[in-house]
C-alpha positions in Angstrom: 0.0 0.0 0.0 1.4 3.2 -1.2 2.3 5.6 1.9 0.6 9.0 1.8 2.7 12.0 1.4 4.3 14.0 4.4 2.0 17.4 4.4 4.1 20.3 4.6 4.3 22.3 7.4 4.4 26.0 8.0 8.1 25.9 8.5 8.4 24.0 5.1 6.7 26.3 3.1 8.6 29.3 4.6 11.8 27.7 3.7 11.1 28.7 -0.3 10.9 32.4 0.2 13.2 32.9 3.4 16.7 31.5 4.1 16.8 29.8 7.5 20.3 31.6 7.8 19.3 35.0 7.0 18.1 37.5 10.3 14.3 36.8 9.7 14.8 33.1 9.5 17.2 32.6 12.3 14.2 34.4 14.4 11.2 32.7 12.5 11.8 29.5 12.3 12.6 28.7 15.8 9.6 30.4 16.7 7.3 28.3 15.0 9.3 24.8 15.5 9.2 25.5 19.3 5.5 27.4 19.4 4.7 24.9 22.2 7.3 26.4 24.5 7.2 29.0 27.1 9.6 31.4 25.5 7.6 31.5 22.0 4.3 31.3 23.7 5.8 34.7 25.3 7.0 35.7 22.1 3.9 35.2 19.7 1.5 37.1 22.8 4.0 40.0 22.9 3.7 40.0 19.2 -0.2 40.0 19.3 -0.5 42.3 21.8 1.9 45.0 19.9 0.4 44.8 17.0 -3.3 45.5 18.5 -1.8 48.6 19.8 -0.6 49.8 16.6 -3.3 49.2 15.0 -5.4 51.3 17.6 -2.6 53.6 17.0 -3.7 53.9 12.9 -7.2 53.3 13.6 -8.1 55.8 16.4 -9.7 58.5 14.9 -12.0 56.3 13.4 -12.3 53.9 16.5 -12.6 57.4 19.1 -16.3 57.4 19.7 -15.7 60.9 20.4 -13.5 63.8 20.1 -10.9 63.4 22.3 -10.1 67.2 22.6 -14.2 68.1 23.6 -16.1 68.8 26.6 -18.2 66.3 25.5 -19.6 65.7 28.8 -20.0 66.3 32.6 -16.7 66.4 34.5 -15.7 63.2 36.3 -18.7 60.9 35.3 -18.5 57.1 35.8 -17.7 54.3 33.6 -20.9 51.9 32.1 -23.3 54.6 34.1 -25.5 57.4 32.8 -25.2 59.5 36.0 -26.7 62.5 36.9 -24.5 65.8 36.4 -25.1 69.1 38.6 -24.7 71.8 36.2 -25.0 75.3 38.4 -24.4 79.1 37.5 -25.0 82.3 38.7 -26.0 85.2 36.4 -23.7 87.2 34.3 -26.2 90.1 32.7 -28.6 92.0 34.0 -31.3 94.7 32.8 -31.4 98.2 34.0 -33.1 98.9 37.2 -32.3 101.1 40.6 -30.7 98.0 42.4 -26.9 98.3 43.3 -23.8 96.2 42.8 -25.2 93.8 41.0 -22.2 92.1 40.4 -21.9 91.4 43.7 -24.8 88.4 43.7 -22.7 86.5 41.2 -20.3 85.3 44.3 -20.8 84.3 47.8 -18.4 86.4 48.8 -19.2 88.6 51.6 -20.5 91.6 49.0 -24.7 92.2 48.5 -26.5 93.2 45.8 -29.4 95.9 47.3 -31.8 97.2 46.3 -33.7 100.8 48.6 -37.0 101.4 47.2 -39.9 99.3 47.7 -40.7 97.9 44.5 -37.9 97.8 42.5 -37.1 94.9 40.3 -34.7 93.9 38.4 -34.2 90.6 35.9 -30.9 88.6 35.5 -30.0 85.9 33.1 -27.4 85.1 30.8 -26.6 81.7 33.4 -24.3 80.1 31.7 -24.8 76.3 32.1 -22.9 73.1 30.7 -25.8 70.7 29.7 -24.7 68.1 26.7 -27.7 65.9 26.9 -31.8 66.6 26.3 -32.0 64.1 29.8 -33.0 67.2 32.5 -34.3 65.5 35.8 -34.1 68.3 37.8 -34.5 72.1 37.6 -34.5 74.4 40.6 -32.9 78.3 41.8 -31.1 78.9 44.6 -31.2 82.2 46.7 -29.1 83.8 49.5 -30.4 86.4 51.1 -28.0 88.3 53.9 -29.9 89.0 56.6 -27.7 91.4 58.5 -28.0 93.9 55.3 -31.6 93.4 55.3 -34.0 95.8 57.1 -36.8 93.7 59.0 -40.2 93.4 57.7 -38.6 93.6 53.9 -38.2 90.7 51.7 -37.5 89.4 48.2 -39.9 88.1 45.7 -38.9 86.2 42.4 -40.5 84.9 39.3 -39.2 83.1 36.7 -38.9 82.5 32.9 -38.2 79.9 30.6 -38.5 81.6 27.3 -36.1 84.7 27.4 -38.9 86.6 29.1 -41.9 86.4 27.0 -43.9 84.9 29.9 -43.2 84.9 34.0 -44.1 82.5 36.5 -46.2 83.8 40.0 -43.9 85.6 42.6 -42.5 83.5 44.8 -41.6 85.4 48.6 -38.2 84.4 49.9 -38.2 85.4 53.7 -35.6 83.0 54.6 -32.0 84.6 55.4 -28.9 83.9 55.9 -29.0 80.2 54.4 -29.2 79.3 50.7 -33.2 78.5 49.5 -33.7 76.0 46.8 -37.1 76.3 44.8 -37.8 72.8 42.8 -39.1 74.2 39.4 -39.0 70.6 38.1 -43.0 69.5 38.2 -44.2 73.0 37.3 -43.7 72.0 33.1 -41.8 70.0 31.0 -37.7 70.7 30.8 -35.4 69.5 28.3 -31.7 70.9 26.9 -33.6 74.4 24.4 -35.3 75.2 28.3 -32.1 75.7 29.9 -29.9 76.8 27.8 -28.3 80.2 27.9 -30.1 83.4 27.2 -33.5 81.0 27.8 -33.9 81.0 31.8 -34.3 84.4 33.6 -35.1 85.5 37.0 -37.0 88.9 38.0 -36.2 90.1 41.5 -39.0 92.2 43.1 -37.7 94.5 46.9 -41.2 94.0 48.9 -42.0 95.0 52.1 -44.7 94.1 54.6 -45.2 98.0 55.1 -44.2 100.9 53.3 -41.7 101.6 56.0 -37.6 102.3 54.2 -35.7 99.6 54.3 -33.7 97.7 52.0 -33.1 94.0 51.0 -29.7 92.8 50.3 -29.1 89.8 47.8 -26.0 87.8 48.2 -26.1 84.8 45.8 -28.8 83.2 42.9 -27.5 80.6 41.2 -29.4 78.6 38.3 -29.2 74.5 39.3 -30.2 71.6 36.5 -29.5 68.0 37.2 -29.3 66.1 33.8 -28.1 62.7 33.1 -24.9 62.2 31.5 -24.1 60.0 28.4 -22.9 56.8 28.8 -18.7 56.2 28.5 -16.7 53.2 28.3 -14.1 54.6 30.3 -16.1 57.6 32.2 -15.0 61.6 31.5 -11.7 62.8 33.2 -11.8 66.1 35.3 -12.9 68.5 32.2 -15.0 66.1 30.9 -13.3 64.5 28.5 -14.2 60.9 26.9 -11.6 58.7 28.9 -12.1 56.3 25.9 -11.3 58.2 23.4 -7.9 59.9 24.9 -6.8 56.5 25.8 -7.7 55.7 22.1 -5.6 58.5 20.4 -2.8 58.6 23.6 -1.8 55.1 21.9 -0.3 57.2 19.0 1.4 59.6 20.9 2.9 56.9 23.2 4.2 54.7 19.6 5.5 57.7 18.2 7.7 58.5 21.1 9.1 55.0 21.6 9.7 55.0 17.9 11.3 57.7 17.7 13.2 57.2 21.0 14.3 53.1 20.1 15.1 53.9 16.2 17.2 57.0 16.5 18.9 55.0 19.5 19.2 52.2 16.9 20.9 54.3 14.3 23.1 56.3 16.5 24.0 53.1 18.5 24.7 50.4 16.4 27.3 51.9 14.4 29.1 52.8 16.7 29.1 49.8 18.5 30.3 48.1 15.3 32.9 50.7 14.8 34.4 50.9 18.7 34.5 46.8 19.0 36.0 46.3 15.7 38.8 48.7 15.9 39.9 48.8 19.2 42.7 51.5 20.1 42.4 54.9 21.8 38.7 55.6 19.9 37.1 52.2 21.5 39.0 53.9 25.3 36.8 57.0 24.4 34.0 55.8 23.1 33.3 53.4 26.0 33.7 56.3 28.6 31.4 58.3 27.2 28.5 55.6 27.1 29.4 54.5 30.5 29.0 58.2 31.5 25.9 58.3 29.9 24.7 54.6 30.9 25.6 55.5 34.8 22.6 58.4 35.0 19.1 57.4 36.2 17.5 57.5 32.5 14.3 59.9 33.7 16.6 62.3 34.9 18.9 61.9 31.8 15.4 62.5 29.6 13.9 65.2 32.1 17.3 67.3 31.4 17.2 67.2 28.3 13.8 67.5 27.4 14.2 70.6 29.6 16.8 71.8 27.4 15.3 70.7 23.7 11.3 71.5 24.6 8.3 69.5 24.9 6.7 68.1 22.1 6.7 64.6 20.6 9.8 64.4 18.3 11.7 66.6 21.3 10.2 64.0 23.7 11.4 61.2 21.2 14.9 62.5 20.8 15.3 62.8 24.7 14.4 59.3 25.1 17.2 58.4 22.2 19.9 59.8 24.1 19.2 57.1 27.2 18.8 54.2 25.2 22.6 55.0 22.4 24.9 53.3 25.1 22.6 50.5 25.7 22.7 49.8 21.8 26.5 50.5 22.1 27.4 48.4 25.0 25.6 45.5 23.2 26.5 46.2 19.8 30.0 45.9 20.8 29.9 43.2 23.2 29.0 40.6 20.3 31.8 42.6 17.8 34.4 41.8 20.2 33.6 37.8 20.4 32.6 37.9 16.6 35.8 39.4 15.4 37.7 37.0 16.2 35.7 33.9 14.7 37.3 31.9 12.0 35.3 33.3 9.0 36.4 36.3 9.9 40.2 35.8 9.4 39.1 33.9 6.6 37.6 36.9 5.0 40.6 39.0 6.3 42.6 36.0 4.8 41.1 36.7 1.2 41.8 40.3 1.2 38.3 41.5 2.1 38.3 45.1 3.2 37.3 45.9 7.0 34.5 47.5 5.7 33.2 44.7 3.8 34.3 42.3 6.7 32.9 44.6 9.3 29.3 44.8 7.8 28.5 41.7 5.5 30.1 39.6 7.9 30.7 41.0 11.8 27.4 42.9 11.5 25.1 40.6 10.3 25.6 38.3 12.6 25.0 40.7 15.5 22.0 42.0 13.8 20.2 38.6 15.4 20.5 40.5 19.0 19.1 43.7 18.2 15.3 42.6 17.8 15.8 41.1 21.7 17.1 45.1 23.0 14.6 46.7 20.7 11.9 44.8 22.4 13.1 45.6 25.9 14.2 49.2 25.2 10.9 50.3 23.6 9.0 48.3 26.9 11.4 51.3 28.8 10.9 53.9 26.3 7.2 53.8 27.0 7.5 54.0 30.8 10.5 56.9 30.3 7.7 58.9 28.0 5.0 58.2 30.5 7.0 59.1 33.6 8.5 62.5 31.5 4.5 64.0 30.9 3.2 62.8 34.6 6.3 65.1 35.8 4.9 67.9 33.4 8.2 67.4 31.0 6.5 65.5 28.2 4.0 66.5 25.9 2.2 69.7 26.2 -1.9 69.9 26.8 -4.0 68.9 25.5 -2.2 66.4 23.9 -4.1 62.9 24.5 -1.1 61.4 26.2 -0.9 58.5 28.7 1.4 59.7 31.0 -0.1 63.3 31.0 -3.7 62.4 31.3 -2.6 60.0 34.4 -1.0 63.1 35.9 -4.1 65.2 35.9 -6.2 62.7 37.4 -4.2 61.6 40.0 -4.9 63.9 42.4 -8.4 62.9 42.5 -8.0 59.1 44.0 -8.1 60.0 47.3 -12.1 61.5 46.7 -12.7 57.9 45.1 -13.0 59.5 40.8 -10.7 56.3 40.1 -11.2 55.8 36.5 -9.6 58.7 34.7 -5.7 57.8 36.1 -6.5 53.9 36.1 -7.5 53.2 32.3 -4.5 55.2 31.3 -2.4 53.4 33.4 -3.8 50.6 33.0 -2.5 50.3 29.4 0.9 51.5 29.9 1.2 48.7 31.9 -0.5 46.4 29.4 1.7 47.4 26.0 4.8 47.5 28.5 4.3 43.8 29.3 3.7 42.9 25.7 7.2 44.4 24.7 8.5 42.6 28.0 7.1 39.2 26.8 8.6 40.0 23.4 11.7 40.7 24.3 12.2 37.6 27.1 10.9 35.4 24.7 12.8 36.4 21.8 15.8 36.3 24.0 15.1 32.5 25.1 14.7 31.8 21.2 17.6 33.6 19.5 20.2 32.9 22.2 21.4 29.5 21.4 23.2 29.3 24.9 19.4 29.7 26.5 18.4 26.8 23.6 20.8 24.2 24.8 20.0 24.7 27.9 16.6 24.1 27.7 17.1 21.0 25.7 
């Protein structure tokens, strides 16, 4: 009986379009003959998990179910909850009338607005409320009346408006002083966002007295008070009332542009020079050397933090602080390899044939460090991400309103301690996510490419 044909696996196929001993295969194939494994298990989550966040990254204005750079909502509003939102203001205009200092019922503040003759009214509006959703549950006004300013036997009496004037409510009598009185408007017709907004809602205050005895009445605070219910976020609204969501959507951007810029530049600076410094030895390797270790011996925030004092903020400035941490770390392994690799035997075989040093050092030396680069990429840009996000929490990073991680985690976490949890934890949250992803990629490349690890585990 004929016996059936092997099927070919993955690693089979791949082996017609890439070499096993080029830089992609020496990383590949070992990944996929040892997927079972721990370290490739690591390797291929890292890999998923990176390339979700760049794809958020390219996708995020389209995935941002709102404008991260709105007040599209009520300040500080829970995740998964339409909650109700206290939107308050005093009045900021008012018409012509004998009362005095009227400016000074806009602030609780020690100051009175007065009025002398019995009588005299006056109507203020212009309250300058931030409702976002037709969801009013609750309408009311609140008066302060000082009662040390006020002569005995006078009082205040208020009607009210909800279409710019045309029409007035019945006077109310506020007697009550020295303590704020709240009159529930919400049963007396139907509210909704047109009611309430500004230049719509007007109060008319009347100086009465229970005799026509002189006197006056002093006002010391009105205030406008709706209670609507928020729109529901993913994420909740930060302190301004921005979509959590939606920053944390477009903050994954800003965060990939920094580490890129930060690991590549490091990459292109680094590499080279590590090449250069282990291959040729002498007084230029001495010099070299001290100058990463110099650099390599700083804290890298501080490092960044100087510099990006020195440079600006701003994402490419942020980016090119973050380089100048991660050039000795490229160097110092860069020329680690060189050394050993220098002195294999196709190496004085190619120095044997008359090869140049530069052909020797780059189609020979340098490919075959290339292998260890994708392992300190992986861990450097797991840093980079932490270095960015630690630079705009100390107020060194990006300017706002940048949607930023790190900046967005910084303005909200002064608010923990009154229990608004959500605006600093989702930021940080993913920061901690995309840094393990780069940490499992790393780790796990490591364990695959190093063939010291490999034996080892075999």
């Amino acid at each position: 009986m004929a016996e059936k044909p092997r099927r070919a696996s993955l690693a089979d196929s791949l082996r017609r379009w890439i070499p096993r001993q080029s830089i992609l295969g020496r990383i590949l194939f070992p990944l996929i003959e040892e997927r079972r494994s721990l370290p490739a298990v690591l390797t291929w989550l890292g890999i998923g998990i990176v390339i979700v966040f760049v794809f958020i990254a390219i996708a995020s204005p389209l995935l941002a179910p709102w404008d991260p750079y709105a007040f599209v909502d009520g300040p500080d509003v829970p995740p998964w909850t339409n909650a109700p939102v206290l939107a308050n203001s005093t009045y900021f205009s008012f018409s012509p009338t004998p009362w005095m200092n009227m400016t000074a019922g806009q602030a609780i503040d020690g100051r009175d607005a007065t009025s002398r003759g019995i009588n005299d009214t006056v109507v203020v509006s212009s309250f300058l409320l931030r409702v976002f959703r037709d969801a009013v549950t609750n309408v009311s006004y609140v008066i302060l009346l000082d009662g040390r300013a006020t002569t005995p036997g006078h009082y205040l009496g208020v009607e009210w408006s909800a279409d710019g004037g045309a029409t007035w409510s019945p006077r109310t009598a506020i007697r009550t002083f020295n303590q704020f009185v709240r009159v529930d408007l919400t049963p007396l017709r139907s509210w909704n966002l047109a009611s309430v907004e500004p230049g719509r809602f007007s109060l008319r205050f009347t100086h009465l007295a229970d005799t026509n005895t002189a006197g006056q009445v002093a006002l010391n605070y009105a205030a406008f008070h709706v209670v609507w219910l928020s729109f529901w976020h993913l994420m909740g609204t930060d302190p301004v009332g921005r979509d959590v969501f939606s920053r944390v959507l477009v903050g994954t951007g800003t965060s990939l542009q920094i580490m890129a810029i930060g690991v590549f530049a490091a990459l292109l600076v680094g590499f080279p020079l590590g090449l250069f410094s282990g291959y040729t030895g002498g007084r230029i390797d001495k010099v070299l050397v001290l100058v990463m270790d110099s650099l390599y011996a700083f804290p890298g925030l501080l490092l960044a933090g100087l510099i990006a004092v020195l440079i600006g903020k701003g994402v490419v400035n942020i980016g090119l602080a973050v380089t100048v941490i991660y050039i000795p770390l490229y160097f110092r392994a860069t020329r680690s390899h060189v050394l050993s690799a220098r002195e294999e035997l196709y190496v004085e075989a190619a120095r044997a044939l008359g090869a140049k040093p530069g052909r020797i050092l780059w189609r020979y030396i340098a490919y075959n460090v290339l292998v260890a680069i994708p392992v300190i990429f992986s861990l450097s840009a797991a840093d980079a991400v932490l270095t960015a996000a630690g630079l705009s929490y100390l107020g060194l990073g990006v300017q706002a309103p940048t949607a930023d991680w790190g900046l967005d985690l910084s303005a909200a976490a002064s608010r923990i301690s009154v229990g608004i949890w959500w605006s600093s934890f989702f930021p940080g949250l993913v920061i901690v996510i995309l840094t393990i992803g780069l940490s499992f990629l790393g780790e796990g490349l490591n364990d695959i490419v190093n063939p010291v690890l490999r034996r080892e585990r075999s």
